[in-house]
N, C-alpha and C positions, 0 to 999 in steps of 0.2 A: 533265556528270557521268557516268564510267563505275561504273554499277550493279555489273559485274560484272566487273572488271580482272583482267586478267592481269600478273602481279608476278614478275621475275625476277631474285634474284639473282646479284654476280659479284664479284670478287674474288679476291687471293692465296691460297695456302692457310693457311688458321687465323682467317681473319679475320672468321666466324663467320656463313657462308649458309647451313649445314646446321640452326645453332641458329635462328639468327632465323626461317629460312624455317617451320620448326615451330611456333616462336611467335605471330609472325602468323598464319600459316594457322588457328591456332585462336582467335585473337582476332576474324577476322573471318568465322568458317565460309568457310575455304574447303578447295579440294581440294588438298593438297601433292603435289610431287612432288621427290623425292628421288634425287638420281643415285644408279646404282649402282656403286659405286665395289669394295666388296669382290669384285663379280661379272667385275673383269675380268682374267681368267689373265693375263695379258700384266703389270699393273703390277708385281708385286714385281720381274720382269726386269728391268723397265726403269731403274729405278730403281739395280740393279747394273751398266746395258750401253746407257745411254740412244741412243747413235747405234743399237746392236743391234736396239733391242727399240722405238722408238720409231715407227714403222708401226704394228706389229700393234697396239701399245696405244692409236694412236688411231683405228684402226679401228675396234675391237673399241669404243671408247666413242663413237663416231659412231656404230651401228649400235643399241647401247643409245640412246642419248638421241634421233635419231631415231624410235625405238618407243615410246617414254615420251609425248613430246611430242606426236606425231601422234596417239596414242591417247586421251588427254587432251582435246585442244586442238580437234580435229575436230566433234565434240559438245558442244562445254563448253555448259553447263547452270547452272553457279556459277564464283564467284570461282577463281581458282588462284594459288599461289603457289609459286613453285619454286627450288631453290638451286640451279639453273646455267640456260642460254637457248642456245639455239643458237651463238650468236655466240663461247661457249665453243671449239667445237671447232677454228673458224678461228684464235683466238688461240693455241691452244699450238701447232696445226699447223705456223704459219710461226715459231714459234720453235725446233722439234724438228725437221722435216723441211728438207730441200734438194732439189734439181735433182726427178730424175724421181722420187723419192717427192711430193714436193711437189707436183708436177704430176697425177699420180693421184691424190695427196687430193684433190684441189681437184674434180678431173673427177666427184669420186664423191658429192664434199658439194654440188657444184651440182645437182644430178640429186635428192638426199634435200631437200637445202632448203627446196627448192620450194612444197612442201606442207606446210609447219611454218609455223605463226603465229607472228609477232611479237609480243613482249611489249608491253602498254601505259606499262611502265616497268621500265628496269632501276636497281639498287639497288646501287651501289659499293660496295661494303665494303672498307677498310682499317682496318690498326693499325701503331703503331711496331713496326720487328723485332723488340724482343728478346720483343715482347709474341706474336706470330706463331709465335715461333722458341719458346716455353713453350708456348702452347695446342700446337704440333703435337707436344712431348714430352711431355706430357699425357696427349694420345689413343692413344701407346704405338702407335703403328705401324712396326714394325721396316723397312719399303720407303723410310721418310719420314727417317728419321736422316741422309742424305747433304743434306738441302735446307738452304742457307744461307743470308745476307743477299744474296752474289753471284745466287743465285738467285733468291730473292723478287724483287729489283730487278729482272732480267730479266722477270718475270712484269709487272710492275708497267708498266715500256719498251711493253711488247706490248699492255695494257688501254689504256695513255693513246692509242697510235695508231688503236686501234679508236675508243676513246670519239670521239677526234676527228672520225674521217671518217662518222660517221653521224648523220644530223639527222632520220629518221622516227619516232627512239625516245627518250623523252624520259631522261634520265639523273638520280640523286638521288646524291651523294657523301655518307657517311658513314662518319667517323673511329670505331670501336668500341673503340680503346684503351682509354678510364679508363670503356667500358659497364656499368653494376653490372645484371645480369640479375636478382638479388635486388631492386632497386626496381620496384614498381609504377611511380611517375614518369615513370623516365626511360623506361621500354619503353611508355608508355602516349603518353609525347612524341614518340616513333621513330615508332610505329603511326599519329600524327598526323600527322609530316613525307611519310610514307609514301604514303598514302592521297590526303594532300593535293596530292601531287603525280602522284599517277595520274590523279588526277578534276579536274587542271588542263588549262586549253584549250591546243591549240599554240600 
């Protein structure tokens, strides 16, 4: 039984690890952590000039969630739960970058890794697109309006290859489509599937 799990969400964008992660974290006291995503000058670029702007932007958010995480994680003292994991940075990398940018991300994310804990469970999240493709015009992000089904899939190509090659961290898949955050139930069921499977043996 892990007393004190470390819980990290991953997923496309919309599919709901900012909400949950808040959710849980207060369902089982623990410490959230919350990427910062408004903080980084580089994304509305990107999003107009992706080969352009696609460096800085994920530097500049390797360097955050890096400081988040180490800071955090180093000390922990309680539970945490968090909506993104390391593992984050690697997957959009080798979807956005090539040749010698690729090769200095990588040189620069080996070196920061190092000293970031592994999550005791990361927490899939998906939904069908068109459900993905509402919750992101929803949140009214004028950088996000260009992201499509063509996209999402690609995000989606890029988690399955990671999920596959890694066996120290255990994985939970969860469909959030038809999720009613209004029921007690079903989030009380989640928080169950959740849990029960951080505090599961390898």
């Amino acid at each position: 039984m892990i007393n004190q799990p470390y819980i990290g969400f991953e997923g496309p964008i919309g599919a709901g690890k900012t909400t949950l992660t808040q959710l849980l974290a207060a369902h089982i006291t623990a410490k959230p952590i919350f990427e910062n995503v408004d903080g980084n000058e580089f994304l509305a670029d990107f999003y107009g000039d992706k080969k352009r702007w696609a460096l800085g932007m994920q530097l500049s958010f390797q360097i955050s969630r890096h400081e988040q995480l180490r800071a955090v994680l180093s000390s922990r003292a309680t539970a945490v739960v968090a909506d993104y994991t390391q593992a984050k940075d690697a997957i959009f990398a080798r979807i956005l970058l090539h040749g010698r940018e690729l090769r200095l991300y990588e040189n620069i994310s080996e070196g920061l890794n190092a000293d970031v804990v592994r999550p005791d469970l990361i927490v899939y999240l998906d939904a069908k697109d068109q459900v993905l493709l509402d919750r992101i015009r929803r949140r009214n992000r004028p950088y996000e309006v260009s992201i499509d089904r063509e996209y999402l899939q690609t995000l989606r190509d890029a988690y399955e290859c990671y999920l596959d090659s890694i066996q120290a961290v255990k994985v939970l898949r969860c469909d959030t489509s038809t999720l009613n955050l209004a029921s007690n139930s079903e989030l009380t069921n989640l928080y169950m599937r959740i849990l029960d499977a951080a505090s599961a043996r390898s």
